[in-house]
C-alpha positions in Angstrom: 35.2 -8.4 -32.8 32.1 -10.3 -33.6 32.3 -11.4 -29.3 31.5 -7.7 -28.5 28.6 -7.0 -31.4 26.9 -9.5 -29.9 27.7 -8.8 -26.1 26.5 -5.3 -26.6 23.6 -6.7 -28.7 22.4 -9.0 -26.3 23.2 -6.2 -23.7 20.4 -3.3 -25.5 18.3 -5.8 -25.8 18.0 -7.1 -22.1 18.1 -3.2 -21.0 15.1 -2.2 -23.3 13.5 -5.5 -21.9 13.7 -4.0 -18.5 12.6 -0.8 -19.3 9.6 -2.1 -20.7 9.3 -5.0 -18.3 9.4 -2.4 -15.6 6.5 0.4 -17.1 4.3 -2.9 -17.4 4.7 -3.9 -14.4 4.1 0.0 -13.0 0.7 0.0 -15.5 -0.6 -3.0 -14.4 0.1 -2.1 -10.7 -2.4 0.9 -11.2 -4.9 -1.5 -12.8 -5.1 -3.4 -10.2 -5.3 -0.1 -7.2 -8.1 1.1 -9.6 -10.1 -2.5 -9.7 -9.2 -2.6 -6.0 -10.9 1.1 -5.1 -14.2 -0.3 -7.6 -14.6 -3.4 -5.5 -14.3 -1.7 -2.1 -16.9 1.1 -3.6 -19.5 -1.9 -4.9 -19.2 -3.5 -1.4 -19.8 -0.3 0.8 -22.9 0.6 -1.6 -24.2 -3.2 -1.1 -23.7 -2.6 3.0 -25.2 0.1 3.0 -28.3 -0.9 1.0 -28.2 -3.9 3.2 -28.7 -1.4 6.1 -31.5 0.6 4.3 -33.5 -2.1 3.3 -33.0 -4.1 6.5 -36.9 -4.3 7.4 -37.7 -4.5 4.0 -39.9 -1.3 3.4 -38.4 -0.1 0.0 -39.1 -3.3 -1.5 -42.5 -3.3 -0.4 -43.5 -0.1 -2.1 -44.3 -0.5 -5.6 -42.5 2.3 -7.0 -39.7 2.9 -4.6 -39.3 -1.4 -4.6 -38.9 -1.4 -8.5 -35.8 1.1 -8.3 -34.6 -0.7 -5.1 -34.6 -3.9 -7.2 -32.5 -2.5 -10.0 -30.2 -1.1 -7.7 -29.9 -4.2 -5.8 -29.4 -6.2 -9.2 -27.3 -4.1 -10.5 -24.9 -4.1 -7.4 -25.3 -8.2 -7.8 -23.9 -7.8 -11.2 -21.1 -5.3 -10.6 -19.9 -7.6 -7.2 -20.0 -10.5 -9.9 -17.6 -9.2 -11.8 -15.2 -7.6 -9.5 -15.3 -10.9 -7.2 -12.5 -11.9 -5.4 -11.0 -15.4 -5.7 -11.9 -17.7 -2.8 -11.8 -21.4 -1.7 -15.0 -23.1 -3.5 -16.7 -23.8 0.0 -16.2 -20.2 1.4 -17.5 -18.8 -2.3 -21.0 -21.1 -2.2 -21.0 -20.6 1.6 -21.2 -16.8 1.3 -23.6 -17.1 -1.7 -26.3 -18.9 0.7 -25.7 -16.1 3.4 -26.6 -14.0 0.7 -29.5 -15.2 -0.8 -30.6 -16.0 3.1 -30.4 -12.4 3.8 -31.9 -11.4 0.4 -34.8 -13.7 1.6 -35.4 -12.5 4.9 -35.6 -8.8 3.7 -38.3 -10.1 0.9 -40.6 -11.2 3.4 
């Protein structure tokens, strides 16, 4: 008698551990396609300021440039937070690309 509490015991408790296991698992799922769609959003705006900006006019003019610059460091922060894990050479690698490019349109 006491062998089939427990069985059916251990055997509601496992079941509600899938249930909840499995709604988890379904939330964090949706997380992640909602971080995923931020990111690809953050990288098209950066592109396409890239492509605005690629002589360098905006930042030149003093009231258009000061807007430019917090758009620009604003989309540096937001790319910060939403980056994607990569190897330690291929992350600093990209980084000086970056900054090259950030140089080139400065000047």
């Amino acid at each position: 008698m006491l062998h089939y509490i427990i069985t059916i015991s251990f055997g509601i408790i496992a079941s509600i551990s899938g249930v909840i296991t499995f709604y988890a698992l379904k939330r964090i799922n949706n997380y992640e396609a909602i971080i995923l769609n931020i990111s690809n959003t953050i990288e098209n705006i950066k592109h396409q300021l890239k492509l605005i900006d690629d002589k360098g006019h905006f930042e030149a003019d003093d009231e258009v440039g000061f807007f430019f610059d917090g758009i620009k460091q604003l989309s540096n922060q937001l790319e910060e937070l939403f980056e994607t894990e990569v190897e330690d050479g291929d992350k600093e690698k990209k980084k000086k690309e970056e900054q090259d490019i950030f140089r080139h349109t400065r000047t």
